[in-house]
TORKOL-4160 file (C-alpha; in steps of 0.2 Angstrom, whole numbers, padded with zeros to 4 digits, m for minus):
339
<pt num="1" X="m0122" Y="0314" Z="0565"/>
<pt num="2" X="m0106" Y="0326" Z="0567"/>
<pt num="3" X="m0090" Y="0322" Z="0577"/>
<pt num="4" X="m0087" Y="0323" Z="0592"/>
<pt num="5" X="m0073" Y="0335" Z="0595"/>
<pt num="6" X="m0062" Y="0336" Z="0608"/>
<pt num="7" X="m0053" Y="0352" Z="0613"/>
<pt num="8" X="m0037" Y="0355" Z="0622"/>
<pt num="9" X="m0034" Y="0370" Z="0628"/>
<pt num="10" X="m0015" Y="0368" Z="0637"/>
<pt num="11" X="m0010" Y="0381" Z="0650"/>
<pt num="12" X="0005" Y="0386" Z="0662"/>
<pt num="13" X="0002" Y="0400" Z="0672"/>
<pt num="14" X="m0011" Y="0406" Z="0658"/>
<pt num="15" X="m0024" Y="0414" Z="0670"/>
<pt num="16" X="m0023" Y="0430" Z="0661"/>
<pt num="17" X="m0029" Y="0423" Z="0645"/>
<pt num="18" X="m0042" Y="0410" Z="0651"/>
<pt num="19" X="m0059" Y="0423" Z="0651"/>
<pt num="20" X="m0057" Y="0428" Z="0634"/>
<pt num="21" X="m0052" Y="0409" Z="0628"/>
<pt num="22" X="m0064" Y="0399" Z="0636"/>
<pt num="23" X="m0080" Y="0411" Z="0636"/>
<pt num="24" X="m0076" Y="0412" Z="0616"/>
<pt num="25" X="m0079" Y="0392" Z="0617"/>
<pt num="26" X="m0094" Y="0393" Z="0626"/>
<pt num="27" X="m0102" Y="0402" Z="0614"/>
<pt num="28" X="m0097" Y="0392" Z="0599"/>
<pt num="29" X="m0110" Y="0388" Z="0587"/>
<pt num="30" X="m0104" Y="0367" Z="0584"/>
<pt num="31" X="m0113" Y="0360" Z="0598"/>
<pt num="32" X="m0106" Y="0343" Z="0600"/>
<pt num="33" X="m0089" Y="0346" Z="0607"/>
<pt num="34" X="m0079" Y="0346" Z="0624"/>
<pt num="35" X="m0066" Y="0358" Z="0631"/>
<pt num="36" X="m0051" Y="0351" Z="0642"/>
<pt num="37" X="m0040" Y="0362" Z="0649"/>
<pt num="38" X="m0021" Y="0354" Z="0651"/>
<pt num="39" X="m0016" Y="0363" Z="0665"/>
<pt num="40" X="0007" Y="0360" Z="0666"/>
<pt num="41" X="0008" Y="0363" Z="0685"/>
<pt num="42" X="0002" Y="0379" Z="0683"/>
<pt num="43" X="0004" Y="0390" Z="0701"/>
<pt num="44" X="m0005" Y="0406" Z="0695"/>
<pt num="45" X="m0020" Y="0397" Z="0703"/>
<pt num="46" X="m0026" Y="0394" Z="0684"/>
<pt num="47" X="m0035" Y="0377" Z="0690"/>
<pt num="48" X="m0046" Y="0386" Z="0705"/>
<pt num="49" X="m0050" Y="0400" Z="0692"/>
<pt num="50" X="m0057" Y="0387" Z="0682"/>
<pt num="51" X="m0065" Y="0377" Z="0693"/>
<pt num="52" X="m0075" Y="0392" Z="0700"/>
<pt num="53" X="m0077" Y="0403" Z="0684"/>
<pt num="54" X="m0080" Y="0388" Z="0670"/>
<pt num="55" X="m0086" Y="0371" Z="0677"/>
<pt num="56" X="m0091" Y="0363" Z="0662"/>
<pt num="57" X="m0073" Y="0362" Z="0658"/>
<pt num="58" X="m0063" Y="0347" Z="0661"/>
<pt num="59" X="m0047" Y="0350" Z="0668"/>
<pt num="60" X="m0033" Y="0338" Z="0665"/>
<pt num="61" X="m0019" Y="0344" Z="0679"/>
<pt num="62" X="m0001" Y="0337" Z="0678"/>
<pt num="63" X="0011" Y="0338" Z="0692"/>
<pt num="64" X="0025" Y="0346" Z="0682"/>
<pt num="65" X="0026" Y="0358" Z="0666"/>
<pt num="66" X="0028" Y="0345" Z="0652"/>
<pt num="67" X="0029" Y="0358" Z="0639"/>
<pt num="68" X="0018" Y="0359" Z="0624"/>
<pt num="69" X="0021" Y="0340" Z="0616"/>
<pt num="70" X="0021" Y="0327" Z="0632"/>
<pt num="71" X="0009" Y="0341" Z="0639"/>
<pt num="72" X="m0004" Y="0335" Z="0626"/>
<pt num="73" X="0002" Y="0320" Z="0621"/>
<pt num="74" X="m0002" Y="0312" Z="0641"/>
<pt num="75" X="m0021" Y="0321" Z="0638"/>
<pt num="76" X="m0025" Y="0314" Z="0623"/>
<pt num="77" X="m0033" Y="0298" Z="0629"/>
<pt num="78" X="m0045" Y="0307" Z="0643"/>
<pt num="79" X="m0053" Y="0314" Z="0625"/>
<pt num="80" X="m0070" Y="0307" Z="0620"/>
<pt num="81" X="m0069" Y="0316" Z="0601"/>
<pt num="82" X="m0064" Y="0308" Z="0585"/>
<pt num="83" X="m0057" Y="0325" Z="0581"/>
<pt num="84" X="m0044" Y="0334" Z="0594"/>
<pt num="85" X="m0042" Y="0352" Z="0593"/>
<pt num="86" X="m0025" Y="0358" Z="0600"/>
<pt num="87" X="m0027" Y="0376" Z="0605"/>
<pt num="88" X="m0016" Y="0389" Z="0614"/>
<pt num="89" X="m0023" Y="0398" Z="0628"/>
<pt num="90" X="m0018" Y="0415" Z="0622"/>
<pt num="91" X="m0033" Y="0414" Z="0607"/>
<pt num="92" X="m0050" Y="0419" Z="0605"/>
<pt num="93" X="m0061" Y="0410" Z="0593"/>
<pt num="94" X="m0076" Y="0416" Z="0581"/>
<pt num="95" X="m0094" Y="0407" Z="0585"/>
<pt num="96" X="m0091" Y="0398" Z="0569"/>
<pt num="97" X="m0072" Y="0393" Z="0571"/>
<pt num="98" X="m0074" Y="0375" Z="0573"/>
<pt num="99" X="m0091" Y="0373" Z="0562"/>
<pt num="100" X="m0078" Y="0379" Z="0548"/>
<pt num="101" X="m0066" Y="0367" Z="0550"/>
<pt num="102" X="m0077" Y="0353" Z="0553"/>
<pt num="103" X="m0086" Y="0356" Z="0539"/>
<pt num="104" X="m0069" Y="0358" Z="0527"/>
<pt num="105" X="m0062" Y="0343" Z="0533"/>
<pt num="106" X="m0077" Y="0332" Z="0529"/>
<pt num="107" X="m0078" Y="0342" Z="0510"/>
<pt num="108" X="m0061" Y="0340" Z="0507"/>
<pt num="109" X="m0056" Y="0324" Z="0516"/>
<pt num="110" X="m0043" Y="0331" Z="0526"/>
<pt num="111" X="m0034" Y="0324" Z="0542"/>
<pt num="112" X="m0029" Y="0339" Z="0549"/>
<pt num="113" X="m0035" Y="0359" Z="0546"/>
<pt num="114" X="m0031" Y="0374" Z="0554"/>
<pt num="115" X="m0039" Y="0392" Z="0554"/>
<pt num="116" X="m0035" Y="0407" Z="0546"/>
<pt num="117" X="m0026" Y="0418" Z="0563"/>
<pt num="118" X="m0027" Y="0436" Z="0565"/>
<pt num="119" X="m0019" Y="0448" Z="0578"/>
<pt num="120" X="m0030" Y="0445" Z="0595"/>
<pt num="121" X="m0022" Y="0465" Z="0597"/>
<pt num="122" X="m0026" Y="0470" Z="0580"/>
<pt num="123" X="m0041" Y="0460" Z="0571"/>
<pt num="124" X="m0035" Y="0470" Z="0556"/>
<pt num="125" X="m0018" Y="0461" Z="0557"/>
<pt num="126" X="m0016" Y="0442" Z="0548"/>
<pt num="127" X="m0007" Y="0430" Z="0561"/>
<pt num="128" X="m0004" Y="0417" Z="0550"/>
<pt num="129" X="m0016" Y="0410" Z="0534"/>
<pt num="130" X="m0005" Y="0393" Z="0538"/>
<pt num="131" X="0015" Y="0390" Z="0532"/>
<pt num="132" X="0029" Y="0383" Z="0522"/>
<pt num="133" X="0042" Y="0373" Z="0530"/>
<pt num="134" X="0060" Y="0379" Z="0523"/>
<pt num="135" X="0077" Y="0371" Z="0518"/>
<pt num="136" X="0083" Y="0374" Z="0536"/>
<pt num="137" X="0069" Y="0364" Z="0545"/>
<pt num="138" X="0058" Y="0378" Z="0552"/>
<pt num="139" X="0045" Y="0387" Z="0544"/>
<pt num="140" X="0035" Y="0403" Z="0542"/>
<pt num="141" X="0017" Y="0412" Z="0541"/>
<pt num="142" X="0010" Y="0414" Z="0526"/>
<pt num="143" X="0004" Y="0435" Z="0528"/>
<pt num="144" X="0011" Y="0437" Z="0545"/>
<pt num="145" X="0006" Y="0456" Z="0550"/>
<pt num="146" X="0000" Y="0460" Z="0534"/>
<pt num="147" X="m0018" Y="0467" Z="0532"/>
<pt num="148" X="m0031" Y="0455" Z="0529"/>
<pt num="149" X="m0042" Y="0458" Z="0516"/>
<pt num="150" X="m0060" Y="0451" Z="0521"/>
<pt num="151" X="m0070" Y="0455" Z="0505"/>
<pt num="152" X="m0058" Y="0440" Z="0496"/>
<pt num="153" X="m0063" Y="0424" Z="0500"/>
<pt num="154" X="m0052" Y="0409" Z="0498"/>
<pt num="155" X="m0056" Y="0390" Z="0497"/>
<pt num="156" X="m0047" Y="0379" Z="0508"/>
<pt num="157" X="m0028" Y="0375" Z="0501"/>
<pt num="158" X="m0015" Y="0362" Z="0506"/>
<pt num="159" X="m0001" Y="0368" Z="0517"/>
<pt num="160" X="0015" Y="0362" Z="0525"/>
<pt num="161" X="0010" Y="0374" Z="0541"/>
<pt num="162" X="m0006" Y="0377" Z="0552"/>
<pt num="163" X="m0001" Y="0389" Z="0559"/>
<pt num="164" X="0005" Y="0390" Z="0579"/>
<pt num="165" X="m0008" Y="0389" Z="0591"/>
<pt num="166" X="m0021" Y="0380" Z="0584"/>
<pt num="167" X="m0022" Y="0360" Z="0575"/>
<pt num="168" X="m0038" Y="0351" Z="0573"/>
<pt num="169" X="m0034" Y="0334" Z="0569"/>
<pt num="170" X="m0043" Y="0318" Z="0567"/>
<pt num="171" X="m0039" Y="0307" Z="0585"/>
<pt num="172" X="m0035" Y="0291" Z="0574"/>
<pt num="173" X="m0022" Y="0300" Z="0566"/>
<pt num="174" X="m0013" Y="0309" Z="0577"/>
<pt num="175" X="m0010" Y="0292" Z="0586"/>
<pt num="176" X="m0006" Y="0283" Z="0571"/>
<pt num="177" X="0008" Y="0298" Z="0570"/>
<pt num="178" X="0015" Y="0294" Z="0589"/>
<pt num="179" X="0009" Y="0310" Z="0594"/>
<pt num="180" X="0022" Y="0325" Z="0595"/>
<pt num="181" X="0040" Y="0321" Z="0597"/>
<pt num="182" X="0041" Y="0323" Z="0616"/>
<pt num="183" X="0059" Y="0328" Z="0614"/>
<pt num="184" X="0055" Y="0344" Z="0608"/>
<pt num="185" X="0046" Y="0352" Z="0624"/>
<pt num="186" X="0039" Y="0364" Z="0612"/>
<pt num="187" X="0044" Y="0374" Z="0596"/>
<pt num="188" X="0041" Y="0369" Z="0579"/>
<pt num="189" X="0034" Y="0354" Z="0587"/>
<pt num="190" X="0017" Y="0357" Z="0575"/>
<pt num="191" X="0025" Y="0359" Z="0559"/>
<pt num="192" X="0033" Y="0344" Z="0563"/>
<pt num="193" X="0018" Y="0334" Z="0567"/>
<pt num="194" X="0012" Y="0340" Z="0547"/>
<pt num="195" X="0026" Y="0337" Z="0542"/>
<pt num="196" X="0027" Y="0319" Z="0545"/>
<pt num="197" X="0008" Y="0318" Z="0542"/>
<pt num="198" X="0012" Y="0324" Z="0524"/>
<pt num="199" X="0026" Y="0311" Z="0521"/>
<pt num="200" X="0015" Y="0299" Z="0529"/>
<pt num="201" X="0002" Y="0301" Z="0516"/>
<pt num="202" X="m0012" Y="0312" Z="0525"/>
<pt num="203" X="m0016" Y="0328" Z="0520"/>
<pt num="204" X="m0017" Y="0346" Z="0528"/>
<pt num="205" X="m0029" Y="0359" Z="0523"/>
<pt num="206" X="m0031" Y="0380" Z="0529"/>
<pt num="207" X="m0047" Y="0384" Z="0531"/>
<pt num="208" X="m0050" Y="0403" Z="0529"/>
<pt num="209" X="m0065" Y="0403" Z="0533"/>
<pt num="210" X="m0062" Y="0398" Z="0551"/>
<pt num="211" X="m0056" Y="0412" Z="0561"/>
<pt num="212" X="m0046" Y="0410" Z="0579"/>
<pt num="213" X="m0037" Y="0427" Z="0585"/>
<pt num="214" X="m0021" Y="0426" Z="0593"/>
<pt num="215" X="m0011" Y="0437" Z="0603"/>
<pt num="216" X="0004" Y="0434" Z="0596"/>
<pt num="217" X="0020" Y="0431" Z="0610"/>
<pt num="218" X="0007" Y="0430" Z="0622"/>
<pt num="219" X="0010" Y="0415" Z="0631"/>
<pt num="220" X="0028" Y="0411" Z="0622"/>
<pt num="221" X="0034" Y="0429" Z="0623"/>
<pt num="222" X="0044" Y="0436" Z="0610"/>
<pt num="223" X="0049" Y="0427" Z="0592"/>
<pt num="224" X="0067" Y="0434" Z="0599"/>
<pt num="225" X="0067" Y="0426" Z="0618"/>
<pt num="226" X="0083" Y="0417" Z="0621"/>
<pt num="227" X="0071" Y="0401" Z="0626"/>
<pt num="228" X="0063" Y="0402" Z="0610"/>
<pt num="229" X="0081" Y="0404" Z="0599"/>
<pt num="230" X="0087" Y="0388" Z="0612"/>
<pt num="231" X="0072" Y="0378" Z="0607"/>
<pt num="232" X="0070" Y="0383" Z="0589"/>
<pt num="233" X="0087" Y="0379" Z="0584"/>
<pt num="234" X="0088" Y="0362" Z="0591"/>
<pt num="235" X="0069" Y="0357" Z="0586"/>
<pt num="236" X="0073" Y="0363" Z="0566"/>
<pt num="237" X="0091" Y="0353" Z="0567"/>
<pt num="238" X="0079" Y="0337" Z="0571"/>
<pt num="239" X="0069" Y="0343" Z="0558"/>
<pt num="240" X="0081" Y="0343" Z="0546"/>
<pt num="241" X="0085" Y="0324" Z="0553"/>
<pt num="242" X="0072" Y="0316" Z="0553"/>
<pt num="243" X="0060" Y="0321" Z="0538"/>
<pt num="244" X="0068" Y="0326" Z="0524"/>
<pt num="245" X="0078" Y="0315" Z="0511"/>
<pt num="246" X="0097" Y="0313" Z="0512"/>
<pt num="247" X="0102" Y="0325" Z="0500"/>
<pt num="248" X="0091" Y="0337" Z="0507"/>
<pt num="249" X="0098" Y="0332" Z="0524"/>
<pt num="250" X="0115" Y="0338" Z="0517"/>
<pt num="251" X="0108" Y="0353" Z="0509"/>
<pt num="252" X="0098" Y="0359" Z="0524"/>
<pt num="253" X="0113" Y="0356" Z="0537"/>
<pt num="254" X="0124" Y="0368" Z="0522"/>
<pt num="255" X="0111" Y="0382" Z="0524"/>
<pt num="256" X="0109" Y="0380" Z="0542"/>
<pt num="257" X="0126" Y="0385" Z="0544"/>
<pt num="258" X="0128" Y="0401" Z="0535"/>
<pt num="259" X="0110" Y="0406" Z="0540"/>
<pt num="260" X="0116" Y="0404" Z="0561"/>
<pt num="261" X="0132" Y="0413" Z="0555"/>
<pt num="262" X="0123" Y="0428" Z="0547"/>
<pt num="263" X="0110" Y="0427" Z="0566"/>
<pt num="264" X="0127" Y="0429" Z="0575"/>
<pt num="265" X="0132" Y="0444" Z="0564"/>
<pt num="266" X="0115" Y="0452" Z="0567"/>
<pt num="267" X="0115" Y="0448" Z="0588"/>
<pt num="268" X="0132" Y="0451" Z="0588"/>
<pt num="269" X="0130" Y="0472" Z="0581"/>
<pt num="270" X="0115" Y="0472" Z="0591"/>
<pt num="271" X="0120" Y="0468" Z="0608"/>
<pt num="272" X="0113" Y="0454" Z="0610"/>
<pt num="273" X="0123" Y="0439" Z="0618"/>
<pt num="274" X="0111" Y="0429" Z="0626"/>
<pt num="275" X="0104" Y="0425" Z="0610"/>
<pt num="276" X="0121" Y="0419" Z="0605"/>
<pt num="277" X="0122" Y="0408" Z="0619"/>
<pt num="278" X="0106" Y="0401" Z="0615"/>
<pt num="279" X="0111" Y="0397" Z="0598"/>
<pt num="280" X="0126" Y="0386" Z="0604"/>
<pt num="281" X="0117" Y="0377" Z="0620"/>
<pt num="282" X="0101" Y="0373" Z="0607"/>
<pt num="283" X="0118" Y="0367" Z="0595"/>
<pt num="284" X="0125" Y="0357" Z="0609"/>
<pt num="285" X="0108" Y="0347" Z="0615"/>
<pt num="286" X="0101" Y="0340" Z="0596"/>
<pt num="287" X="0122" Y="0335" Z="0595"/>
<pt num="288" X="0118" Y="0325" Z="0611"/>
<pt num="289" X="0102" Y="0320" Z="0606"/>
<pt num="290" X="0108" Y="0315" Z="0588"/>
<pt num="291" X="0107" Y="0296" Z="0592"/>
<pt num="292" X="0090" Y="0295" Z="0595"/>
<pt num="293" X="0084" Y="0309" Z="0581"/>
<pt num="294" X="0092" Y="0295" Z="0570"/>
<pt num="295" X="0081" Y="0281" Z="0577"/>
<pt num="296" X="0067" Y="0295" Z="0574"/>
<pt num="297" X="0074" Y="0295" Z="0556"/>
<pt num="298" X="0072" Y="0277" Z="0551"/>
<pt num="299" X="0052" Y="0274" Z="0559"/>
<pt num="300" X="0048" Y="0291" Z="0547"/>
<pt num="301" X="0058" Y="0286" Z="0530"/>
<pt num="302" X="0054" Y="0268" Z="0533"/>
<pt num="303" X="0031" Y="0272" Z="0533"/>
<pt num="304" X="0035" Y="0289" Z="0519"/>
<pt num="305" X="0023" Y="0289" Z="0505"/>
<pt num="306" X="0029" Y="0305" Z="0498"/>
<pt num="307" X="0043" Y="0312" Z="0491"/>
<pt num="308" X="0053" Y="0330" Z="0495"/>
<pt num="309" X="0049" Y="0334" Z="0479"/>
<pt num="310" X="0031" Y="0328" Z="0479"/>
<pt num="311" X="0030" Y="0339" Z="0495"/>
<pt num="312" X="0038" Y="0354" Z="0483"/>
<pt num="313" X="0027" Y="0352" Z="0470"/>
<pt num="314" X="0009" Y="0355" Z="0482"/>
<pt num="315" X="0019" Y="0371" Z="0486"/>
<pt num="316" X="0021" Y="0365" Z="0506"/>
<pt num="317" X="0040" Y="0368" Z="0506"/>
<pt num="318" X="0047" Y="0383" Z="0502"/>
<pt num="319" X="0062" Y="0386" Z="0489"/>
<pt num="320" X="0077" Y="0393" Z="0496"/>
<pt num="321" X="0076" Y="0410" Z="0488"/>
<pt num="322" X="0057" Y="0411" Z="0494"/>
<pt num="323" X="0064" Y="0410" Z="0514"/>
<pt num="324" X="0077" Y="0422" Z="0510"/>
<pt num="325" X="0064" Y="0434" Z="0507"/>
<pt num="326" X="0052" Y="0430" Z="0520"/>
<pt num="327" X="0068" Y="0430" Z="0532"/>
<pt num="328" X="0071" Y="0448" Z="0525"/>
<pt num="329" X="0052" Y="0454" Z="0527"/>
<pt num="330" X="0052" Y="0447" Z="0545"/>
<pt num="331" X="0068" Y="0455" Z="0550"/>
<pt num="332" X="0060" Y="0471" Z="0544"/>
<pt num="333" X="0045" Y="0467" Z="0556"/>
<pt num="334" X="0055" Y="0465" Z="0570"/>
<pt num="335" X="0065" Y="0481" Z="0568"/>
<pt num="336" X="0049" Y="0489" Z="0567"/>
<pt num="337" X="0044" Y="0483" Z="0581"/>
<pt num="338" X="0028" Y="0474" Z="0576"/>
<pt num="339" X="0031" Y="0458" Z="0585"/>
């Protein structure tokens, strides 16, 4: 028999983006699944567009906006699947999405998968074919806005990244993991997640051949939104914290430094301040919230099965030199305005 699979689909004042997302999931071609929309107080009149337009959809409705970890983190036991699916409402999915992934996670004995993410805007355009997590605690897209090549087919790989927007994981897991950390609203709150999975001795697979469109920015807004820079900053400072080894605690914290130095420089000469204010207040709260990142700290060291260098080795963090040039690339992107 195959799993039941639950999927989340979380939304705040999303109405925009719910035809194309939910009439994808009705056509999908893995039959035995169930689509709940986690709806954050939403007053776009998101739930009555639902309820009229798509009533085999369960709604889950909160009374306020609890960001992307409590958001699904209070849904996950209205789920029926051994499987969740945590998906943005700014996607589209192929028919055969979650059949893929399924399928990869059974072959491969995988606890968590994600899909290969191409441009909602430009299909022609890679979103993501899942990430590395770098020295400073944050991570990147493996071909983001590069071409993608159809003709070459790849097997599933192991990767530090799923890729934002889209996880399915297996239910048992993602309990046994605590959920995401509900201190992080949202931001880097999935690589986290993997992150912990890894250390935790789980694995996390891409999966290539599953396909999920995303418009990129579409429900977050720019890469470059003060919010994002605010959350970002104090979410990867956590990072740092809480997964990796002292001495890569040490070297992280180094790099952070010059690396929010050099992002001053660049908002600085480009006007803009609010970013730089959004760098300090993101500063500010993970200082005030170092205490209980510590307590976070000893739960993950004291269950870790892995090693930072274990974690190197399978290629799922990057080295310095490779986030220096992926930092380079991106800043090229965005001056090009390809965001």
């Amino acid at each position: 028999m195959p799993p039941k699979v639950s999927i989340l689909v979380l939304n705040y004042n999303g109405v925009r983006f719910l035809d194309d997302c939910l009439r994808s999931l009705e056509e999908l071609s893995y039959r035995d699944h169930e689509v709940i929309l986690i709806d954050n107080a939403s007053t776009d009149g998101s739930v009555e567009y639902v309820k009229q337009n798509f009533p085999w959809v369960k709604l889950v409705v909160h009374d306020r906006n609890y960001g992307v970890c409590e958001g699904y983190n209070r849904s996950v036991d209205y789920t029926e699947g051994e499987y969740v699916v945590f998906l943005n409402n700014d996607t589209r999915v192929h028919r055969d999405w979650l059949t893929e992934l399924i399928k990869a996670a059974q072959e491969h004995q995988a606890d968590i998968c994600g899909s290969k993410m191409l441009s909602l805007d430009n299909p022609e355009i890679i979103a993501s074919l899942g990430g590395k997590i770098t020295p400073i605690g944050s991570g990147y897209d493996v071909g983001f806005n590069s071409k993608d090549d159809k003709d070459k087919t790849k097997e599933p790989a192991s990767v530090g990244i799923v890729g934002s927007g889209m996880t399915l994981i297996k239910k048992r897991v993602f309990l046994d993991l605590q959920g995401f950390d509900p201190d992080y609203f949202a931001g880097v709150e999935d690589l986290d997640l993997v992150w912990r999975a890894w250390l935790w001795g789980y694995k996390t697979i891409h999966v290539p051949s599953s396909i999920v469109y995303h418009k990129v920015g579409g429900s977050w807004g720019s890469r470059q939104s003060s919010q994002r820079i605010l959350l970002g900053q104090k979410n990867s400072l956590a990072n740092i914290i809480k997964n990796f080894e002292f001495i890569n605690v040490i070297k992280g914290l180094a790099i952070s430094i010059v690396y929010n130095i050099v992002r001053i420089i660049i908002f600085l000469f480009s006007g803009k301040f609010q970013n730089i204010l959004a760098l300090a207040k993101g500063t500010i709260y993970f200082i005030k919230e170092l205490p209980e990142t510590l307590k976070k700290r000893k739960v993950i060291q004291r269950n870790r099965k892995r090693t930072d260098k274990e974690l190197r080795q399978l290629g799922l963090i990057a080295s310095l030199s490779e986030s220096i040039a992926e930092f380079v690339r991106l800043k090229g992107v965005i001056s090009s305005n390809q965001l």
